[in-house]
N, C-alpha and C positions, 0 to 999 in steps of 0.2 A: 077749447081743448083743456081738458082739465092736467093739471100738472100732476106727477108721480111721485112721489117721496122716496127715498131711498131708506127702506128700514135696515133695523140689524139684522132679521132676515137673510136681507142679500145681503149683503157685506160677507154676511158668514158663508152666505150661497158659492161669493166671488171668492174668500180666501181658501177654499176647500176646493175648490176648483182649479183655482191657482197651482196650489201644494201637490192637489192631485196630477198635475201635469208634470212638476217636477220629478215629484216621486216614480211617476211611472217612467221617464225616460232616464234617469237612475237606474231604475233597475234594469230596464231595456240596454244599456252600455254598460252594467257590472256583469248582467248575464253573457254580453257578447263578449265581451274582454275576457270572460273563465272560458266560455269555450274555442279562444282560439287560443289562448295559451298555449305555446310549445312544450311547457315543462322547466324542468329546473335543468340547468346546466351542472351541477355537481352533485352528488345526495347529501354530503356534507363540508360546505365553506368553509369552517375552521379548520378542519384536517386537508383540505384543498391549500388552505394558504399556509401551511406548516411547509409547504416542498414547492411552493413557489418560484422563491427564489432562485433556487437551484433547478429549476425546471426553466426558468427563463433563460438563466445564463447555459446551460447546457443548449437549446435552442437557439440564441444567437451566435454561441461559439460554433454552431453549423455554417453561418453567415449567407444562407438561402434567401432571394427573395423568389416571390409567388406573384405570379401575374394571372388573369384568366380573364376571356373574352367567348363571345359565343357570336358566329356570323355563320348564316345559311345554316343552321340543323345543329353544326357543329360546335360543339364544347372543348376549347382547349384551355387545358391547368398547365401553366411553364414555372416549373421550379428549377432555378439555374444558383451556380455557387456564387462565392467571393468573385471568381475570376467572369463570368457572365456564360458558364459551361452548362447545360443543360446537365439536370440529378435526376440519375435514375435512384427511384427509392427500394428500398425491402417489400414497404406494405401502405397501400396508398386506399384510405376509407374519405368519400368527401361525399354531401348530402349537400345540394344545389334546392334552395326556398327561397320562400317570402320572410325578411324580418318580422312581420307581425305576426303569423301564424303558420303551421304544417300541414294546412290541408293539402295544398300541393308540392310536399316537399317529393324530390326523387333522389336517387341512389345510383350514378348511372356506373357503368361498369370502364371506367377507361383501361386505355390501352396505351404505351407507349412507342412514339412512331419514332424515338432518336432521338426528337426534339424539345418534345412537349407528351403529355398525356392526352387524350382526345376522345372524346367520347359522342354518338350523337344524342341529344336531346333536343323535345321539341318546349321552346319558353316562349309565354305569353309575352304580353308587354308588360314594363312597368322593371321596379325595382329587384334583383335577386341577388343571394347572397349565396357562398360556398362557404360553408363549415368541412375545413378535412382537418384530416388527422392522418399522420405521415412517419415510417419510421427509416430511421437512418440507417445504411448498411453496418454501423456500428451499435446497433440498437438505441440509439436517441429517439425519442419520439420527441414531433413538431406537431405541434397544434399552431391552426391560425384560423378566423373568418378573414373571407377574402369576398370584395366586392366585385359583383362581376358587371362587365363592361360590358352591351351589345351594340354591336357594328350595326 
């Protein structure tokens, strides 16, 4: 059997081949990552963190915490005070997704039952997130993502 040599040839055959494979799956995960991108969260950062702080502290001088869980169909957002009282809000906006990307994000329309807000929606498995935006009967607006928990 006669033995083969390895010229420059291949070498160059193998590192272009190599590269090639890189490259391509490079751009196969920079094109996936642009199109599931959600978007920017503000249109401009600097002027977002000019009223930060004062956006914050207004916010926690609310002294709300936010819970949310979804079992059988049902969506429930509990925003309760200082004292552990269910809030009812002014204006209640929350868009329930995937942290990585909007293709399945939805909008559900809740309602409040006394308790809690409750909406139904139907969610796959796996991770989901609620982005609301909530304003005070005093007109404070509360911003939070809030992790949701399924039973």
């Amino acid at each position: 059997m006669a033995e083969k040599q390895i010229t420059g040839k291949h070498v160059l055959i193998g590192f272009v081949m190599a590269f090639g494979v890189i490259i391509g799956v490079n751009i196969l995960l920079a094109v996936s990552a642009v199109k599931t991108f959600p978007g920017l969260e503000v249109k401009n950062s600097y002027i977002a963190s000019q009223t930060f702080d004062d956006r914050k502290a207004a916010q926690e001088a609310l002294g709300w915490t936010v819970g949310a869980h979804h079992h059988e169909g049902i969506l429930t957002l509990s925003i309760t005070d200082e004292a552990g009282e269910p809030v009812r809000v002014a204006k209640l906006d929350a868009t329930v997704g995937r942290a990585t990307n909007v293709a399945q994000d939805v909008t559900p329309e809740f309602r409040f039952d006394g308790n809690a807000y409750v909406a139904p929606v139907d969610l796959g498995g796996g991770n989901w997130n609620i982005r609301m935006e909530a304003v005070a009967g005093d007109g404070t607006a509360f911003q939070q993502r809030v992790v949701l928990i399924k039973d």
